[in-house]
N, C-alpha and C positions, 0 to 999 in steps of 0.2 A: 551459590547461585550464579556468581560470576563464571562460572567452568558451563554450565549452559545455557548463556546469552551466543548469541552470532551476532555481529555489525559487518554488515555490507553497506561497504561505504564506495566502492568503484563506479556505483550506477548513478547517470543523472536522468534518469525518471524511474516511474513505478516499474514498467514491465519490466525492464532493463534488469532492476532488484529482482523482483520476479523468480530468472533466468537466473542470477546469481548465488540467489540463495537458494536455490533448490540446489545447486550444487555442493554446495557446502553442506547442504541437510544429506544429501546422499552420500556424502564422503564420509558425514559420521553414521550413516544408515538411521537417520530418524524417524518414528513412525507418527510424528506428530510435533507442528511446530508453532507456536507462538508467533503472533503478528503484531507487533507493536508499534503505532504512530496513532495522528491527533483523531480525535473523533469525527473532524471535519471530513478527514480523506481515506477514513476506516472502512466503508463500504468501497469504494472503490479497487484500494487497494485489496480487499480482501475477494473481489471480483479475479481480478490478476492474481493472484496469486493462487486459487485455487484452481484456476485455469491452468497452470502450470503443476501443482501438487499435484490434486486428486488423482489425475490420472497415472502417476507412479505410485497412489494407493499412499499418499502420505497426508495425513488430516492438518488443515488448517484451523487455527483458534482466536479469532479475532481479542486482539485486546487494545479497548482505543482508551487514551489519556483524554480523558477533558481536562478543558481550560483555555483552550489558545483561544476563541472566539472571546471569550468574558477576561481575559488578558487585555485584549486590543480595544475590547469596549470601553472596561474601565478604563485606561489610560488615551480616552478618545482620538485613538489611531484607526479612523475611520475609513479614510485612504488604504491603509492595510490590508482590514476589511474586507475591501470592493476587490482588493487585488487578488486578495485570500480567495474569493467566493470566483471571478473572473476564473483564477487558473485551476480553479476545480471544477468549474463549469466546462470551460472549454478543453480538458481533458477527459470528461466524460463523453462528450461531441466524438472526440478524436477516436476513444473505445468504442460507441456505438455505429460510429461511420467504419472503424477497419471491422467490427462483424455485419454490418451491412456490405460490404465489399469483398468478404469472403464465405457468404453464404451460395449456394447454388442457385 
């Protein structure tokens, strides 16, 4: 299994990954890639990234881990939480304002 996992690790945001792993997917010519992170930020992330895929006709397959919310809960890291929910919130802002700014 380990021979086809990708970690793209150079990006410090979603799109950025995006971008980089579609490169990596096209250098092994994949017709379909696994999307792995938390289920918090799985919808998003899987927004961006198909944005980038689909159109080279390469199928996105969301697959989101739970836990990180019921982690933070139990261990009442509440603060966490707010910050958790703050930077997904205002990264979905930041997605919908750049296609509100590049629509015609």
């Amino acid at each position: 299994l380990e021979a086809c996992l990708i970690l793209e690790e150079a990006s410090l945001n979603t799109a950025t990954s995006a971008r980089h792993t579609l490169a990596l997917a096209q250098a092994r010519r994949s017709r379909a890639v696994g999307l792995v992170t938390d289920a918090v930020h799985i919808h998003r992330a899987r927004f961006l990234f198909q944005r980038q895929f689909s159109p080279r006709g390469i199928r996105v397959q969301p697959l989101a881990v739970r836990g990180l919310v019921r982690h933070y809960w139990r261990r009442r890291r509440y603060l966490g939480l707010g910050k958790i929910a703050l930077r997904e919130g205002g990264a979905w802002l930041k997605v919908l304002g750049w296609l509100a700014l590049r629509r015609p």
